[in-house]
N, C-alpha and C positions, 0 to 999 in steps of 0.2 A: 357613404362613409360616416364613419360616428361625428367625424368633428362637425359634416355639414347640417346630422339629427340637433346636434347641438347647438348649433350657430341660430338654426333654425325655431329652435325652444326655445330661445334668448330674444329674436324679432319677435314672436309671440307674444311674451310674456308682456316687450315694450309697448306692443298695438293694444294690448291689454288694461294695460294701466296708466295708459296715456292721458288718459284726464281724472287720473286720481288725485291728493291730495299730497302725494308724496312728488319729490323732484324727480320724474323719474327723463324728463327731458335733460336736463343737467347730467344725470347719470348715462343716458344715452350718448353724450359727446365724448364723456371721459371712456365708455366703450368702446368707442368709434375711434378713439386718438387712439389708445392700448393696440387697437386690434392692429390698429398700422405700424406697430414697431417691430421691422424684418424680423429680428432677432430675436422675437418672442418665440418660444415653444408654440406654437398656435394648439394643439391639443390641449395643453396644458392648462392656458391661457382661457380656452373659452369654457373648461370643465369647472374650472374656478370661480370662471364669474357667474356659470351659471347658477354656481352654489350660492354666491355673494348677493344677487337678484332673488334666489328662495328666500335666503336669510333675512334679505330686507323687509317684502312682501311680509314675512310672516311676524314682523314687528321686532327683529334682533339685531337692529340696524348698528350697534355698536361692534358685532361680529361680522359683518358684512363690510361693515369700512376696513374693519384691521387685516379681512383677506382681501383686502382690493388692494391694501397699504402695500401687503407682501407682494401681491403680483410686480407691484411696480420695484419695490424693493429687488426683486433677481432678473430684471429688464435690464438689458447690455445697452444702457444710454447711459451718457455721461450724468455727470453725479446734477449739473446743476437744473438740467430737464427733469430728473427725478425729484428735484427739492418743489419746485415747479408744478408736478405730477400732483404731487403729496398736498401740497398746500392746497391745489382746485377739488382735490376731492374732499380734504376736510372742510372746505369751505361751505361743498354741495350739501353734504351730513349736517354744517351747521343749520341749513335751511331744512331740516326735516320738519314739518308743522307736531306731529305727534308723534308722540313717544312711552312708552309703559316705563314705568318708572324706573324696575329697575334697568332697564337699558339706556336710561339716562343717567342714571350713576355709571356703568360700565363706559357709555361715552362719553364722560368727564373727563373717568381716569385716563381713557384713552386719549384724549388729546391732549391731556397731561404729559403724556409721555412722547408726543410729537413737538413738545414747542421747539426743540432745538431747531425743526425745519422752519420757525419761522426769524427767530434769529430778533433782528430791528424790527421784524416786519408784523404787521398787528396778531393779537395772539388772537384765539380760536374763540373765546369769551367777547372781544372787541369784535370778531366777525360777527358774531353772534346779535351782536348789539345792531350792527350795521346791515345784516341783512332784513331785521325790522324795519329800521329807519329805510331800507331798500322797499320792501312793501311798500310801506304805508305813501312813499313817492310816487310809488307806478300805481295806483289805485288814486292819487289827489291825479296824478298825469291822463289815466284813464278819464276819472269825471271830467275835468276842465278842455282835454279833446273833443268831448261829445258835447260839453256846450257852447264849444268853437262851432263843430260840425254839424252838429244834428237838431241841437236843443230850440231852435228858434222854428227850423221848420215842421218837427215833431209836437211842439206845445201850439204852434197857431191854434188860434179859436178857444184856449180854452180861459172862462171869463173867472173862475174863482176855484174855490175847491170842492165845490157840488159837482159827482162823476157824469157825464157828457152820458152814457147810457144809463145811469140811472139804476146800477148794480152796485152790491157790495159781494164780494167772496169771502167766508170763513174755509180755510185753509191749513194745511202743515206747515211748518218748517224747512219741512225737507226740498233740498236744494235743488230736487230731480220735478220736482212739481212748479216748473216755470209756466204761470197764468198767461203771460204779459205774450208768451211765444206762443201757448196753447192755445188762445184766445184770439191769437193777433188783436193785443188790445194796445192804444195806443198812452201815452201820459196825458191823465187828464179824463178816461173812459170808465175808468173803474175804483173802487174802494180795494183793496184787500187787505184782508184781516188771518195772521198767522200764529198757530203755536202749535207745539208738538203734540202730533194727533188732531189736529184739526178740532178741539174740546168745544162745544156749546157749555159755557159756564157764564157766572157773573161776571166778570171779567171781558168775555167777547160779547154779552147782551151788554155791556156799557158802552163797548164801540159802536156796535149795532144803532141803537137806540138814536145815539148823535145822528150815526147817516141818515134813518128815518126818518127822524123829525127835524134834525138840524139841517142838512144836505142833501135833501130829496130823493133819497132813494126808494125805489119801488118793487127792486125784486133782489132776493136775497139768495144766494148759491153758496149748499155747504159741499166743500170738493174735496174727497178723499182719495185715498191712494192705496194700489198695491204694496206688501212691503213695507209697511210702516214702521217704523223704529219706534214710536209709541207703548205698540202691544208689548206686555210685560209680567212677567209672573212674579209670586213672591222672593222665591231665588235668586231672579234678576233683577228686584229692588233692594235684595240684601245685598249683594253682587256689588250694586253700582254706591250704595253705603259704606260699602270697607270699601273700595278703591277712594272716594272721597278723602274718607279717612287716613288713607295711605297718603293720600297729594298732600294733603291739608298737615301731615307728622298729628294728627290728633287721635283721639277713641272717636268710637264711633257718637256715644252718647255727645259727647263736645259737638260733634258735628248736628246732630239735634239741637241741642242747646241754641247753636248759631239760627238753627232755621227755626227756634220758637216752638218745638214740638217735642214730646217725649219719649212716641217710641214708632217703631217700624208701620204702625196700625195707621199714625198722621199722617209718618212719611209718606206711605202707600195712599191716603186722602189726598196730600197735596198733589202728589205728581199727577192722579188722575190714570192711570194706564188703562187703554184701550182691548178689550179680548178678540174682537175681530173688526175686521174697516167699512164691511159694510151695513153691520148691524148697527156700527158707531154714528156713521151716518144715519141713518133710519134714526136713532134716538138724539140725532142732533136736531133736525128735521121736528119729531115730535116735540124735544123741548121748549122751540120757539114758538111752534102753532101752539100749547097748550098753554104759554105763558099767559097770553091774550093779553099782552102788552102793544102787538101793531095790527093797526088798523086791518079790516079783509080784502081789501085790496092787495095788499101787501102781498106778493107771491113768494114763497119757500120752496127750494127747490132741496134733493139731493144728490150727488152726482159720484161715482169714483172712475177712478184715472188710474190706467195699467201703466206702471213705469217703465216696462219693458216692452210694448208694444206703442205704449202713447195715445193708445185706444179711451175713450170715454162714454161709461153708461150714465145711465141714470139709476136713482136709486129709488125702486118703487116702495 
């Protein structure tokens, strides 16, 4: 039957983006309550959302709530379970972490046009405010649980801030490149050092340098990755300059101006963008042997790391 292809494309999509960056756990209950209301059209019901989950996915999330809005709106429950409905899903939408801009003007206006559902009750600006201060609680809640739990018998042994094996990693950014799991390393075993693209510059030889000679470090791992969001052409440095510009309500020049530089030539200097991840390595590699700043003891390694398999080479 079409409604089960569809039911079916909807679990999908939620096993899918289950550990995205978007609420999609939150939206999965408001799915799960909806789909329980007898009186729903179930065809109806599930062709709509499944449009409402494209919409979102594909960053229109201000068009995605206001069809979720109408589904609930022609649901045969009484009025106060709909006011009810309306408020947890604008609440979920307020938790979206990112947003293109203009779909965050679209979802201004649009919960402009909901306050009446909130009445006394905190307006969608005040949620907004509150599910930061919600963050930023389950994240102090998170640390202070693990140092209830774990922190005393995870940190035994270790006497200072010089790493227990005696490594430093220079490293990305990116959040899919977890050392500490890949490594099975413990608090206290390693240095790492991170920035987008994993860059050997001035910058990571000044951390470097500390562990060397301040921290005793002896062997140096630069870890690159599959997939890097780094690699960048000039289109996608101009690219990411106007959008700038757009958040910022400036020109672009203005947005120079702030970073101290003139034109697109610096821009493209600062950011440093990467053309491939393993020649990056290979030349991060070189940089620091050629420097002949540490000692020959001192070993260099380079490594890259499949983010989709979890696989690790080495980088000859």
């Amino acid at each position: 039957m079409i409604t089960n292809e569809i039911q079916n494309e909807i679990s999908q999509l939620f096993l899918k983006y289950e550990h995205s960056r978007y609420n999609f756990e939150d939206l999965k209950l408001i799915y799960e309550r909806l789909s329980g209301i007898p009186e729903l059209n179930k065809f109806f019901f599930y062709d709509l959302f499944k449009m409402a989950l494209d919409l979102f996915i594909s960053g229109q999330q201000a068009q995605a709530m206001k069809m979720i809005l109408q589904i609930v709106s022609i649901a045969h429950v009484p009025e106060e379970e709909k006011k009810l409905l309306k408020q947890e899903i604008i609440t979920t939408f307020c938790g979206v972490e990112q947003m293109h801009e203009k779909e965050l003007t679209d979802f201004e206006d649009l919960i402009k046009e909901q306050h009446f559902y909130f009445e006394d009750e905190e307006k969608p600006l005040e949620l907004m405010e509150k599910r930061e201060n919600e963050i930023v609680s389950e994240m102090l809640q998170r640390a202070n649980n693990y140092q209830m739990i774990s922190f005393s018998r995870e940190t035994e042994g270790i006497l200072g801030p010089s790493p227990i094996k005696k490594i430093a990693f220079v490293t990305c950014m990116d959040c899919r490149v977890d050392l500490e799991r890949i490594f099975n390393l413990k608090p206290g075993e390693a240095i790492i050092i991170r920035n987008a693209g994993n860059i050997t510059n001035l910058g990571t030889l000044r951390s470097l340098l500390l562990a060397v000679y301040e921290l005793n470090v002896e062997i140096i791992f630069i870890i690159g990755h599959s997939d890097c969001g780094a690699k960048a052409t000039e289109k996608d440095l101009t690219n990411l300059l106007e959008k700038m510009a757009k958040k910022l309500n400036l020109k672009t020049e203005e947005v120079l101006s702030l970073l101290y530089i003139d034109n697109l030539k610096e821009f493209k200097y600062m950011l440093n963008p990467i053309q491939d991840e393993k020649s990056n390595v290979k030349k991060g590699v070189k940089y620091l042997r050629d420097k002949g700043i540490f000692p020959d003891n001192i070993i260099i390694k380079g490594f890259l790391y499949d983010v989709k398999t979890g696989r690790l080479e080495e980088v000859r």
